[in-house]
N, C-alpha and C positions, 0 to 999 in steps of 0.2 A: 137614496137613489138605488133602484135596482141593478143588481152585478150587470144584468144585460143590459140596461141603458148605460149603463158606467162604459161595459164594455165598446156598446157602438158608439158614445161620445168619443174614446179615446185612440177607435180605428179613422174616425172622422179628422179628429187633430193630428194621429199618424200621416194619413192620406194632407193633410195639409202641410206637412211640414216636407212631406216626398216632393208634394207640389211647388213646394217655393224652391227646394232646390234644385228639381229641374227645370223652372224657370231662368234661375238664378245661371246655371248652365251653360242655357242657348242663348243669354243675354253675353253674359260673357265671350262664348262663341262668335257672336253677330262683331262684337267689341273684337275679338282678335282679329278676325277677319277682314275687320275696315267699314263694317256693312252698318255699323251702327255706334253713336258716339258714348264711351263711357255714362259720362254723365245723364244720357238720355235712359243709358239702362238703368242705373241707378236709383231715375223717376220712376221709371215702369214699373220695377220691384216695389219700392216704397210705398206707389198705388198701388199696387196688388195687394201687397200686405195689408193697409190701411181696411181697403174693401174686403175683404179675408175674415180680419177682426172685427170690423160691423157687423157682418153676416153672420158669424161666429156666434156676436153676444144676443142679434135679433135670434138667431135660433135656440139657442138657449133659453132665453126669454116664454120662446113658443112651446117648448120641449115644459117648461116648469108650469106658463099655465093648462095643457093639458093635462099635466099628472097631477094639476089641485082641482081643475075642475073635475076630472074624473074622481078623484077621491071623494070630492065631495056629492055629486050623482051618486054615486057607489054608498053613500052615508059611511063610512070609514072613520073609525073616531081619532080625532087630531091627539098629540102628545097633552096637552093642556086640559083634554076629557080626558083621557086617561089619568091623570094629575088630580085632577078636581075628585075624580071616583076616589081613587086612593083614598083621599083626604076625609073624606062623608068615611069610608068603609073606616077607619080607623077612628075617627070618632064614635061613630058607632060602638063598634067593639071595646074603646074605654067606658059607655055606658054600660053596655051588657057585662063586663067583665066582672064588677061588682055584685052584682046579679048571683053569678054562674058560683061566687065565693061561699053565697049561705048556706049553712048544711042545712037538706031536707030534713024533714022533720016525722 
């Protein structure tokens, strides 16, 4: 993951977590004040969270297939091409290496 997207995932869960407890708050609020029954806040929160974390994990989800589709338009070689290279270049070079041993003549 890129530091920037690192970074705006983690301003995104900031802002989420500001947001539940200024919810969390005015529920309570509403609760002292008579205007609304514990318990009812309780629900509210709980939905909210719930919906919070759906939304959360779909976006994520949308955040990861754009950055493989993109990589992949972009032709970007996966860890596993990179891996497979390695693997050919160092065979190779036990081939060659023998080779490179005979003194010229």
């Amino acid at each position: 993951m890129t530091p920037t997207l690192r970074t705006l995932m983690l301003a995104g869960l900031g802002a989420l977590d500001l947001t539940e407890e200024k919810l969390r708050g005015a529920f309570e609020e509403l609760v002292h004040r008579g205007e609304m029954h514990e318990k009812d806040a309780t629900d509210l929160v709980a939905a909210w969270k719930r919906r919070a974390y759906e939304r959360r994990e779909a976006l994520g989800r949308q955040v990861r297939d754009v950055v493989r589709d993109e990589l992949t338009r972009q032709k970007f070689a996966r860890q596993d091409d990179l891996d497979q290279l390695a693997a050919h270049v160092a065979r190779l070079e036990r081939r060659v290496a023998p080779a490179e041993e005979v003194p010229a003549r």
